[in-house]
LUMTORLO-866049 format. One record per residue (C-alpha): residue number from 1; residue in three letters; x, z, y. Coordinates in nm, 4 decimals. Example, Ala and Ser with C-alpha at 12.3 -4.5 7.8 and 13.67 -1.06 7.14 Angstrom:
    nr   rest         xx         zz         yy
     1    ALA     1.2300     0.7800    -0.4500
     2    SER     1.3670     0.7140    -0.1060
***
This chain:
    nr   rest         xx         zz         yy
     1    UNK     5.8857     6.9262    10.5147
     2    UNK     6.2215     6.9105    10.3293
     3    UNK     6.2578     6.8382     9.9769
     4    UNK     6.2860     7.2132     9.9362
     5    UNK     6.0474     7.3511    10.0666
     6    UNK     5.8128     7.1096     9.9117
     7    UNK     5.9243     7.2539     9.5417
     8    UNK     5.8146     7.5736     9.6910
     9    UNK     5.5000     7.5303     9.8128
    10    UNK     5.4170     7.3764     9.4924
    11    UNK     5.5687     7.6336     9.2608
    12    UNK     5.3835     7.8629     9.4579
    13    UNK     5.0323     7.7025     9.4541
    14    UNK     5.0811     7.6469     9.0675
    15    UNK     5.1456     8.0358     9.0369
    16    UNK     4.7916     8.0690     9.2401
    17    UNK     4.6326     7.8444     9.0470
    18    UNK     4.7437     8.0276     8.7270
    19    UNK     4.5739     8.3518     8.7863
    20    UNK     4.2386     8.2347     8.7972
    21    UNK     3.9955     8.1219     8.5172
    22    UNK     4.0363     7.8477     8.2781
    23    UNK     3.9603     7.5450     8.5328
    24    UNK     4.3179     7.4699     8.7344
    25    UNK     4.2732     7.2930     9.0076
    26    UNK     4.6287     7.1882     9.2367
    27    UNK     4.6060     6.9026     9.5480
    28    UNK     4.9219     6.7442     9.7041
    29    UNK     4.8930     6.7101    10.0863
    30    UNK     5.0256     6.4231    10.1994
    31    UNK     5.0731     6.2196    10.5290
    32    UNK     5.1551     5.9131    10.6723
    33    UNK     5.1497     5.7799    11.0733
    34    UNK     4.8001     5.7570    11.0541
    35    UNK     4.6184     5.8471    10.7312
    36    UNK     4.6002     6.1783    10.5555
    37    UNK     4.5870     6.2063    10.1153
    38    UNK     4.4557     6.5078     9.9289
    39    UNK     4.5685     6.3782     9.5297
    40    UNK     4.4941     6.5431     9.2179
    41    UNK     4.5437     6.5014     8.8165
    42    UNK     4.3313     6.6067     8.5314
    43    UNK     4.4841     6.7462     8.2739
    44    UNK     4.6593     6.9566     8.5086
    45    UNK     4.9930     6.9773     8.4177
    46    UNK     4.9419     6.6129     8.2636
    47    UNK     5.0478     6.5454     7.8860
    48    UNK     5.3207     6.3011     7.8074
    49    UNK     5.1154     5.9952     7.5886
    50    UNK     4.7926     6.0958     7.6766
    51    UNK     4.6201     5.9297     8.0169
    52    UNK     4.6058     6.1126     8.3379
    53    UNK     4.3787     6.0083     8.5934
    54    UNK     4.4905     6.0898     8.9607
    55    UNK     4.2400     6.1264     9.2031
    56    UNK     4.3368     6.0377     9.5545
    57    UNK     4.0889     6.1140     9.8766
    58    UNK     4.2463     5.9080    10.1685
    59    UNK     4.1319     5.9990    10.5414
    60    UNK     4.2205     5.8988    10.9122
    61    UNK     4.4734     6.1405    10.9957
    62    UNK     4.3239     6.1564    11.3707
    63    UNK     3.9435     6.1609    11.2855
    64    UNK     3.8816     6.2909    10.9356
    65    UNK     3.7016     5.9490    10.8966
    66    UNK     3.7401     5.8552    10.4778
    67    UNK     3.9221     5.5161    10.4462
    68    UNK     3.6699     5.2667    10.2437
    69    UNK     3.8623     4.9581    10.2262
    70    UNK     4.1908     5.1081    10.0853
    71    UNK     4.4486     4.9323     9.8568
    72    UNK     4.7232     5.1195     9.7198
    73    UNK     4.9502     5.2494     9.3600
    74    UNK     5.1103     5.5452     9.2090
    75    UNK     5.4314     5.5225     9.0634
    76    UNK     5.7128     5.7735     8.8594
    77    UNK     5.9945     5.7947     8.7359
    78    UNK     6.1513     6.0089     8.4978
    79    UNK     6.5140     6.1425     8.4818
    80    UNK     6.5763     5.9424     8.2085
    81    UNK     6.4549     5.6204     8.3854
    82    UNK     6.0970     5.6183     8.2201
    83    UNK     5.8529     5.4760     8.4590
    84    UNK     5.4828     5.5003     8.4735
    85    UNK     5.2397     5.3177     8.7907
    86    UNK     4.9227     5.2389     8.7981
    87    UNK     4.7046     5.0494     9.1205
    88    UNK     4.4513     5.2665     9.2963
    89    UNK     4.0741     5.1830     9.2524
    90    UNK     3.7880     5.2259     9.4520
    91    UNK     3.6215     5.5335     9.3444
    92    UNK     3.1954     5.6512     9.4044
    93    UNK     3.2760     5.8542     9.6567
    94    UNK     3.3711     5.7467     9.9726
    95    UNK     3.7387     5.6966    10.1160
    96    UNK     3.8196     5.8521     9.7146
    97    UNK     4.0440     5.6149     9.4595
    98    UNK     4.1454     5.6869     9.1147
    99    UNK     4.5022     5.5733     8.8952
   100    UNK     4.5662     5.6447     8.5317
   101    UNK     4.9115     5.6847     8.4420
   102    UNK     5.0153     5.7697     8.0620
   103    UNK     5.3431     5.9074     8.1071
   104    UNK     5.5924     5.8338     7.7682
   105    UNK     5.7803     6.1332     7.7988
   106    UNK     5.8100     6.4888     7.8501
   107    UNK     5.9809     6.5868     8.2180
   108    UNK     5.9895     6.6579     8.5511
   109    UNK     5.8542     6.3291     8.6978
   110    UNK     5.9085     6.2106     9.0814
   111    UNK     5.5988     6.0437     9.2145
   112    UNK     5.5237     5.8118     9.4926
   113    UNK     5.2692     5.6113     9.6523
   114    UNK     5.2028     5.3425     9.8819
   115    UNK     4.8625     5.2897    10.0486
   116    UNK     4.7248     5.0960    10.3390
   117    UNK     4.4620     5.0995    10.4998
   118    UNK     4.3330     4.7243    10.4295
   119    UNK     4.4866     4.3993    10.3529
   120    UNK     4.5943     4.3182    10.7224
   121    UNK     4.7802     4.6410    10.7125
   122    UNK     5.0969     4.6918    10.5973
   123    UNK     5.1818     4.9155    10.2832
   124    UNK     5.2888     5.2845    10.3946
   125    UNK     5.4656     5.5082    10.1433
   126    UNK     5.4016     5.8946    10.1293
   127    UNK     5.7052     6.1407    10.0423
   128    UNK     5.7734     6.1745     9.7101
   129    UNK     5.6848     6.4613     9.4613
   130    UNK     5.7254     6.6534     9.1595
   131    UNK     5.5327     6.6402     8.8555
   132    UNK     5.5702     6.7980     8.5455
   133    UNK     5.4652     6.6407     8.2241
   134    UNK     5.4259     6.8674     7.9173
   135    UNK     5.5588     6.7203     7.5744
   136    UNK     5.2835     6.5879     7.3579
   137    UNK     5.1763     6.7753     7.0563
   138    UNK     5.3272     6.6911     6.7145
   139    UNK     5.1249     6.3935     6.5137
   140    UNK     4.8483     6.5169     6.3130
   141    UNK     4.8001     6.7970     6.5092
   142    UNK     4.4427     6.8749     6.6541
   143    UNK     4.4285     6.9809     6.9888
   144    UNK     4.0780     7.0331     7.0404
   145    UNK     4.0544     7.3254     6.8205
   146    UNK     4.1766     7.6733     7.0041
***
């Protein structure tokens, strides 16, 4: 899938994901040779100085079987050079890791991430994406009120 394409697909399942109720819910599909990654964020679009936790389900590509033993990271970087990364941890659920990135400015963010299957394995890096990261809201403000 070109570079492209991938904006669209994205743009597109953001536009879905807007019409429905107040819960927004968006997974990147990814793929290496041999394992498959559904990842998500919550907030959803994330907030620039506030944390972000990624959720990452990693499966056999071939069987569908969840990968247990797992090691990988997340990574960005903004236009501007800004970088963010955080190492994947073992989550409850099986073949299902979690990173929390706190990203220090407002943009459009490119993301990556490597992830192996153990540690006699050797890293394998998905295609990178696009995130956006919404500015954060002015100091003093309270954002838990509507």
């Amino acid at each position: 899938m070109t570079p492209r394409t991938l904006i669209g697909v994205l743009v597109a399942a953001v536009a879905v994901a807007s019409c429905g109720g107040a819960e927004r819910t968006q997974e990147i599909r990814q793929w290496t040779n041999d394992m498959q990654f559904r990842i998500s964020v919550t907030p959803l679009p994330p907030v620039a100085e506030k944390p972000a936790i990624f959720k990452v389900v990693v499966q056999d590509k071939e069987t569908g079987q969840p990968i247990e033993t797992g090691q990988g990271r997340i990574f960005a970087t903004s236009p501007d050079r800004a970088q963010a990364s955080d190492g994947l941890e073992k989550g409850k659920e099986v073949g299902t890791y979690y990173a929390h990135l706190r990203f220090p400015v407002a943009a459009d963010w490119a993301i990556g991430m490597q992830f192996r299957r153990d540690s006699t394995k050797p890293l394998e890096r998905t295609q990178d994406w696009q995130q956006t990261v919404l500015p954060a809201p002015p100091l003093g403000s309270d954002t838990t009120k509507p």
